[in-house]
Every structure is written in structure tokens, then in C-alpha cells.
C-alpha positions in Angstrom: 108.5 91.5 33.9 104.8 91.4 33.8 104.6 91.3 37.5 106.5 94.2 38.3 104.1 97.1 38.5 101.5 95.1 40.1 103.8 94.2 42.6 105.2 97.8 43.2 101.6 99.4 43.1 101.1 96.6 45.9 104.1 97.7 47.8 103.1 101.6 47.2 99.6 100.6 48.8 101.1 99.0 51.8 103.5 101.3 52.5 100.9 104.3 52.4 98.7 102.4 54.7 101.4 101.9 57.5 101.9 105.7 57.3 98.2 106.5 57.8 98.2 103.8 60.6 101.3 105.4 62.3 99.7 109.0 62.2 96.6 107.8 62.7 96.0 109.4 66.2 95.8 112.7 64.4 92.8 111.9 63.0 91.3 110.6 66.1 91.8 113.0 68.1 90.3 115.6 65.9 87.3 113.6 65.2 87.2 112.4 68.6 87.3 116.7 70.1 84.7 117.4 67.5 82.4 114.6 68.2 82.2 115.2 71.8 81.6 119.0 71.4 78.3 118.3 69.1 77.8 115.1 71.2 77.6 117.3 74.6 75.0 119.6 72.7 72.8 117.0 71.2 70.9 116.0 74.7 68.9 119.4 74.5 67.8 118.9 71.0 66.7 115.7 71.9 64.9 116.6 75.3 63.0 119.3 73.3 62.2 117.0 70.3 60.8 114.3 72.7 58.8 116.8 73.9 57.3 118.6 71.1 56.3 115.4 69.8 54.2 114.8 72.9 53.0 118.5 73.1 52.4 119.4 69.5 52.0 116.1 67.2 50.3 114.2 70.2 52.8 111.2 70.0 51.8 110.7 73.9 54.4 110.9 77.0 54.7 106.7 76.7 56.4 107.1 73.6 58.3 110.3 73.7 59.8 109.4 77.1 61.0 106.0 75.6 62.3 108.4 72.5 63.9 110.0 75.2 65.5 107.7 77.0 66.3 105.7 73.8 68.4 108.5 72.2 69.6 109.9 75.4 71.0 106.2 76.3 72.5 106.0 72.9 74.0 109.7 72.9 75.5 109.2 76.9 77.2 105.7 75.3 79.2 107.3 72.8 80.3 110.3 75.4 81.6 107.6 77.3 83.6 106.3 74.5 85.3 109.3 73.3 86.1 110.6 76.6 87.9 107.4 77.3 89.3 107.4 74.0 90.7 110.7 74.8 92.0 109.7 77.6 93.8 107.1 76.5 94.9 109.2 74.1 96.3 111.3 76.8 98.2 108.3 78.5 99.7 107.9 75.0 101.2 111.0 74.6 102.5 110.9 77.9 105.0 107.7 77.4 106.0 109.1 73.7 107.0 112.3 75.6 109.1 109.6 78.2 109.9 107.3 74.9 111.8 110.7 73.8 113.4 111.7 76.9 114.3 108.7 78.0 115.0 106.3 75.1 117.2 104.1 76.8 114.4 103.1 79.3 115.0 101.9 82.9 119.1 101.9 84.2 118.9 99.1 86.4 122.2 99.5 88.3 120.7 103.3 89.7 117.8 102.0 91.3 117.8 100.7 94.6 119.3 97.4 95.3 115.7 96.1 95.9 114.1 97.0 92.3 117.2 96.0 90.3 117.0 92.6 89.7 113.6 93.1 87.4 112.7 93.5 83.8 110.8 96.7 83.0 109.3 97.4 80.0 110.8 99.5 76.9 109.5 103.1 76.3 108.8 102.1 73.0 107.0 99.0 73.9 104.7 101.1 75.8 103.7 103.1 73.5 103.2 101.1 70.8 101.0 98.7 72.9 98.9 102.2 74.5 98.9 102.8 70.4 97.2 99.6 69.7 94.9 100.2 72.7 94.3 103.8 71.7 93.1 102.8 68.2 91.3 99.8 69.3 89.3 101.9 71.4 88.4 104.5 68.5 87.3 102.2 66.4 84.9 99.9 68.8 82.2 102.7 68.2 81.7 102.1 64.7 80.1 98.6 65.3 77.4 100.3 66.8 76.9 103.0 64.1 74.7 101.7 62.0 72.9 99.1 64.2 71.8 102.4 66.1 71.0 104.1 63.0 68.9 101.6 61.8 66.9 100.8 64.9 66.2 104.2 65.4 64.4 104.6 61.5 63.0 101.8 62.4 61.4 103.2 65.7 60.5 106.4 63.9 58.4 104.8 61.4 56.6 102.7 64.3 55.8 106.0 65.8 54.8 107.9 62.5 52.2 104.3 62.0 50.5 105.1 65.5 50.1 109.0 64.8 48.6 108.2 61.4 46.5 105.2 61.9 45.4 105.7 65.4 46.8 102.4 66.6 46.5 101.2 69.9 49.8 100.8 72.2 49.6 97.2 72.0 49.9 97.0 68.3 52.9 98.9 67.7 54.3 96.8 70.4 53.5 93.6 68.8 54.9 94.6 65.5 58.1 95.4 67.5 58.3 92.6 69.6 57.5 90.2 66.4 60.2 91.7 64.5 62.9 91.5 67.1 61.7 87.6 67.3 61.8 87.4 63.9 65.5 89.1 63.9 66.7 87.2 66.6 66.1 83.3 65.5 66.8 84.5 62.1 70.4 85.3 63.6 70.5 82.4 66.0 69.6 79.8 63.5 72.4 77.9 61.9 71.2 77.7 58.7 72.9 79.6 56.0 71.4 82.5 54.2 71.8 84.7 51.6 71.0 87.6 54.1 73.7 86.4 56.2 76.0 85.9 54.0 75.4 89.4 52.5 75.5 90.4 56.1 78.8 88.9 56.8 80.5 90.6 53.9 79.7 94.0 55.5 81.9 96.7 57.6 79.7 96.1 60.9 80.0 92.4 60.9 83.4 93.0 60.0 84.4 94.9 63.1 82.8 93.0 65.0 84.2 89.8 64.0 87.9 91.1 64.4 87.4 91.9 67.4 85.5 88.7 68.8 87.8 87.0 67.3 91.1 88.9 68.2 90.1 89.8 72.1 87.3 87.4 73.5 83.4 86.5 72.4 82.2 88.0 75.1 84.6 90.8 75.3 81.8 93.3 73.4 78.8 92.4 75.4 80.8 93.2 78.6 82.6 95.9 77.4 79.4 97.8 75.9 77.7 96.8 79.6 80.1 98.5 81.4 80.2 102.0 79.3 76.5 102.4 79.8 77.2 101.7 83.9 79.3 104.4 83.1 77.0 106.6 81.0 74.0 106.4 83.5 74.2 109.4 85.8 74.5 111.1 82.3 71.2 109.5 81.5 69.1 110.0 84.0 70.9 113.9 84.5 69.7 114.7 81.0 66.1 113.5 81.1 65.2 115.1 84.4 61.7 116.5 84.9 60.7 114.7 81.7 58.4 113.3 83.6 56.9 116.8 83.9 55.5 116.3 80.1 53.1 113.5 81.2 49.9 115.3 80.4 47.6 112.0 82.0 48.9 111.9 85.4 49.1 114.2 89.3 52.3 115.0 89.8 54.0 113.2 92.3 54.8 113.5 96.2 58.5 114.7 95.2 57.2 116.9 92.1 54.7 118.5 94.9 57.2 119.3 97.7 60.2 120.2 95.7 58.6 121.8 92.3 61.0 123.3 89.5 60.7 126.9 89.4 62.0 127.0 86.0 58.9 124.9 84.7 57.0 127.1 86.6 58.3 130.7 86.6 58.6 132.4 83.3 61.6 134.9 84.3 63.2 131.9 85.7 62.7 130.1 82.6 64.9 129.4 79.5 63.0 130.7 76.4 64.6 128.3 74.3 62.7 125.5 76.0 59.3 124.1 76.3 56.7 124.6 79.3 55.4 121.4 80.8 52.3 122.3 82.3 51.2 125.7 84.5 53.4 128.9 84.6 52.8 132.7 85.5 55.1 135.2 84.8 57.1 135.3 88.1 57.0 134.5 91.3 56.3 137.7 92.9 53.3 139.7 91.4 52.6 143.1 92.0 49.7 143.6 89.8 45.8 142.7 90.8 45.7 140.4 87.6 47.7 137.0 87.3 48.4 135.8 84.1 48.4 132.4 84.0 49.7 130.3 81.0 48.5 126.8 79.8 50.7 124.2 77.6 48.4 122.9 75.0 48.7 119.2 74.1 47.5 118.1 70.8 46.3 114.3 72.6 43.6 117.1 74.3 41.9 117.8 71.4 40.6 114.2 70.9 39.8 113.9 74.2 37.7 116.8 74.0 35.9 116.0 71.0 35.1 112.6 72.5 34.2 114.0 76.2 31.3 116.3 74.8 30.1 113.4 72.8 30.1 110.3 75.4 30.7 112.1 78.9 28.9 115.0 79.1 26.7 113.3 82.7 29.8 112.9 83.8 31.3 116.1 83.0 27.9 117.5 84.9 28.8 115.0 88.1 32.2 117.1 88.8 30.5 120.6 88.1 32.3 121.1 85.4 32.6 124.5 82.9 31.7 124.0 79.4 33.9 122.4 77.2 34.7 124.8 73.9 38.4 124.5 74.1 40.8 122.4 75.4 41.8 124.7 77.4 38.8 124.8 79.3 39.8 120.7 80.6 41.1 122.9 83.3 40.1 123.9 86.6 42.0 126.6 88.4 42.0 127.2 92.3 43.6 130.0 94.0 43.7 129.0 98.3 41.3 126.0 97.5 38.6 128.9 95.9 37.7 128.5 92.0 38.6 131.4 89.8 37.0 131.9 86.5 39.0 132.6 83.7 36.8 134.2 81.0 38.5 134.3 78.3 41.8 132.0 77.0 43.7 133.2 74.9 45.8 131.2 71.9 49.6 132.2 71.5 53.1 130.7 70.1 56.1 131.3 72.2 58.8 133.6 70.5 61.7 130.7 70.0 60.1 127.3 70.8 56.6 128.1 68.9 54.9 126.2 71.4 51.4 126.8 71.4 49.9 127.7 75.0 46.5 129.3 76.3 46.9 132.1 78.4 44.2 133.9 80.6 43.7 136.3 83.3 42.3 136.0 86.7 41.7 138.8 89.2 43.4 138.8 92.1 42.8 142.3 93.4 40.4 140.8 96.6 43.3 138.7 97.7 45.8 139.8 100.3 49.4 140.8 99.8 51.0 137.4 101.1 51.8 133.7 99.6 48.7 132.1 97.4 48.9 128.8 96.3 47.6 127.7 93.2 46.1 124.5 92.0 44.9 123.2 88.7 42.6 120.3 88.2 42.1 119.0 85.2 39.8 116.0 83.8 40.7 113.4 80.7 40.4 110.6 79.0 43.0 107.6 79.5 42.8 105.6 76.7 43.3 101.6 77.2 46.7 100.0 76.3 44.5 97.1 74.1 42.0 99.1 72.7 41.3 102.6 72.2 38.3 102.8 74.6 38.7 105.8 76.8 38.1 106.1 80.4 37.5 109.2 82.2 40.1 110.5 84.9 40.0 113.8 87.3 43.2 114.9 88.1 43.1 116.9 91.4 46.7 118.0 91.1 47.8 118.1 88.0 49.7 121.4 88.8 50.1 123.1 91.8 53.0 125.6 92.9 52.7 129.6 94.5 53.3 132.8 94.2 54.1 136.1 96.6 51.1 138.8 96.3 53.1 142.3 96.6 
């Protein structure tokens, strides 16, 4: 007698989870619409936060276009999941719309006399087995979760230690590197823990577990290798012209003979996003003064302080302006003459609030026509061991042009 109402709450608890299990795609497929909608968003917001960081907090383009491809990766990975969750999904409701229209199955003795002598699966089978599949599929993703959250944290905290210490490239990725070592013969040794046996108890380990254990060892690693295949046009489509953000280098050959006009052009340009480098207001002027706008990067202003304090026979060498603002690390050339730009400006744009110089240059004394514009500009690269700068010219660091009218 004592038994009884432990054994009927028990039988209560099983019963109510075989009904969530048999109407679990519900579920799914609402989390799996909703995901994919915020999912399809997120690259943007990540593109423009990889960026700011560079631009504003002076993270450097190293770091933000790991950030970027790190986060991008991760985001692309779990498109690929849903989608082909969904799809499955799809398949699934398919055979239970043939399970209910045809429950008897396949009527062997209609077919041709040369597909009758076969077995053919049941509707039912089929479904339940693209069920199993379905849910399988759903629930892969949650493995990665939290290892994904947690690296992540963890990389944002190595990049908050190099903004406020002023550490060097190499010692952030020595703590890294020496952490992952640490991580990985910690896991690879045999020797019990308390860590992994706290480990072992969790939901991750867990998941991952059943299924090594349930569908192959290797079954994961393989899987997970061929969704990012998958997901890698999506990568490299949603950090295009990132590249754009790397305030210490020319662009390059391509970036030269095919440039983005949307980077370039401010009419052309979404106002929701950052400018890389250079832009005027549009492409055809009909005015005898060009406004010309400057991105400010924050990794300027150390370069300047330490230019006018160790450089300055250098800075002399090349001809250079005086340096007051970092603005004035530029060089502007309109048809290979110098202009001089008196006076920059400092402005935030309306929805991004980046911070850019703007000036004017007259351009009454040239003719209506094509111009072409170039801007040179001169830094400091700072060494990958040490912090010890070296001084670089950059002869195109921007270069585009523009119709006279």
C-alpha cells in the first residue's frame, strides 16, 4: 500500500513525458522559425560591433576581424542547423500527410509485375523514424551552446586585458594558447578528477555522450565539419569588405580596381552603418567645394602622440603637415596635386555615432570632368612581440573618384 502513489506519480511522470515527446515538433518548429529570424539579423550587429571596436575603443583590425569571423562562424553554424532542421521537419510532415492518406501503405498486387515482389516500408515506420531524425537533429545544437558561450566570455575578457593594459599581441596569444594546452591534456589525461567528474554530471557532456554513444564517436566531429562546409559562403558573404576597416594597410589591387561605392559615397551609403575610410557626399558634385569625410580611429591617437615625440625628422623627410590632430595623419591628392584642407572639422554621425573629421577643399580651378582622389597617410605599426612602433607611409590608403559637374 505504501508503494502506490509513488508508483502512480511515476506512471503520471512517464506518461506526461511521452506526450511532450509525441508533440514535440510543435515546439521545434516555433523555436526553430524564431531562431532563424533573429539568427538571419544578428550578422549586421556583429559586423558593426567588430567594427566599432576597431574604430572607436581601438581594439585594432587583428582582433576585431577574428571577433568577426569568430562570431560570424558561430552565427552561419547554427543557420545551417535550423534550416536543415526545418527541412527535415518538412520531410516529416510530408509522410504523416501520406501516413493519413494512405494508411495501408504500398498494395503490392497494383504495382507492376517488376516492383511486386519487394518489401516497402510502413507509412508509420517512416515517420516515426523521420520523427527520431527530426528531433535528433534539434537537439545536436545544444551541445555547442554553452561551449560557445563560454569561449566567447572568455575571448572578451582577453580583449578587454589588451585595451586596458596595453599588452602586446603576443601575450594575449600566449595566455590563449597556454590555456587551450592547459584545457586540452587536462581532458585527454586519464586520470580522474573532481572537475571531470562534475563535468560529466552536466547537460553538455550529457548530450554529447548520448549521442557518441548512440550514433558513432566520430559521428560529431564529422557532422559539425560538414555544417560549417556548409555555412561558409555564409561566412565569408557576411564579412565582406571587412577588410576595409584595416586602418595599417594600402588597399589592395582588387580593393583599387573594383572599390565599393557604398564605403565610398554617402548617398549610396546605408546610415545605419559605419564608414571605413574616405567618403564625399556623392559621386557627382556640382559645387566648387568637396566635402570630404575622414573615419577617426581611436589606435590614431597613440600613434600621434608618439610620432611628435620620436619621429618628428622623419615626419620632416616626407614633407609632412603638422601634426595637431589625427586627422592631419592624412594627405589628400586630387589628380596626383596636394590640396590643403585648413580646417577639420569633428562630428558624430546621426545613427551609428561614429566619430569622423570632415573638411573642405576647393575645387572651383578644376575642370568639369572625372578627378581622382588619393589619400596618403603615415603610421606607426607596432611589433607583434613588443610594443615598439615602426613608422609606415601608406601611399594608397584610399583612393576612388568623382564626376565634376
Amino acid at each position: 500500500m505504501e508503494n502506490g502513489p509513488d508508483t502512480e506519480r511515476k506512471q503520471e511522470e512517464l506518461t506526461w513525458l511521452e506526450n511532450l515527446q509525441r508533440n514535440s515538433w510543435e515546439p521545434e518548429v516555433i523555436i526553430s522559425g524564431i531562431t532563424l529570424a533573429f539568427l538571419f539579423v544578428f550578422p549586421a550587429k556583429i559586423y558593426e560591433f567588430c567594427a566599432y571596436i576597431n574604430q572607436e575603443i581601438g581594439v585594432g583590425y587583428l582582433f576585431s576581424l577574428l571577433l568577426v569571423f569568430y562570431l560570424t562562424a558561430i552565427i552561419s553554424v547554427f543557420k545551417i542547423f535550423f534550416v536543415v532542421h526545418l527541412c527535415l521537419r518538412f520531410f516529416w510532415t510530408g509522410l504523416l500527410g501520406l501516413s493519413y492518406a494512405f494508411p495501408e501503405g504500398v498494395i503490392n498486387e497494383k504495382l507492376f509485375k517488376m516492383a511486386q515482389n519487394y518489401n516497402y516500408q510502413k507509412p508509420e515506420k517512416m515517420v516515426l523514424r523521420m520523427e527520431k531524425i527530426c528531433s535528433m537533429t534539434f537537439a545536436f545544437p545544444l551541445s555547442l551552446v554553452i561551449t560557445v558561450l563560454v569561449v566567447t566570455l572568455y575571448l572578451g575578457l582577453l580583449v578587454s586585458l589588451y585595451v586596458w593594459f596595453d599588452l602586446t599581441y603576443l601575450t594575449v596569444y600566449l595566455i590563449f594558447m597556454t590555456s587551450i594546452l592547459i584545457l586540452s591534456l587536462g581532458q585527454l589525461s586519464k586520470k580522474r578528477s573532481k572537475l571531470k567528474t562534475w563535468y560529466s554530471q552536466t547537460i553538455i557532456s550529457s548530450i554529447g555522450a548520448i549521442y557518441q554513444s548512440n550514433l558513432g564517436k566520430w559521428f560529431a566531429v564529422f557532422y559539425s565539419f560538414f555544417i560549417f562546409i556548409l555555412a561558409f559562403p555564409i561566412i565569408s558573404s557576411d564579412v565582406k569588405d571587412f577588410s576595409l576597416f584595416a586602418n595599417e594597410r594600402n588597399l589592395n589591387e582588387f580593393e583599387l580596381e573594383w572599390p565599393s561605392k557604398n564605403q565610398i559615397f554617402q548617398d549610396q551609403h546605408d546610415p545605419s552603418k559605419r564608414f571605413s575610410r574616405v567618403f564625399i557626399p556623392s559621386e557627382e558634385i556640382d559645387e566648387d567645394f568637396l566635402k570630404i569625410g575622414i573615419a577617426r580611429f581611436e589606435g590614431d591617437r597613440k600613434i600621434l602622440e608618439d610620432m611628435n615625440s620620436k619621429y618628428q625628422t622623419s615626419i620632416d623627410t616626407l614633407n609632412w603637415h603638422q601634426l595637431k590632430e589625427t586627422a592631419d595623419l592624412h594627405r589628400i591628392y586630387i589628380d596626383d596635386s596636394l590640396v590643403a584642407v585648413k580646417n577639420w572639422k569633428k562630428f558624430r554621425m546621426p545613427e551609428t555615432d561614429q566619430r569622423i573629421y570632415q573638411g573642405i577643399v576647393d575645387i572651383s580651378s578644376f575642370k568639369d570632368g572625372v578627378h581622382q582622389v588619393r589619400v596618403e597617410k603615415i603610421l606607426l605599426i607596432y611589433g607583434f612581440t613588443d610594443n615598439e612602433p615602426e613608422l609606415r607611409y601608406r601611399e594608397n590608403w584610399s583612393k576612388f573618384s568623382f564626376i565634376k559637374k
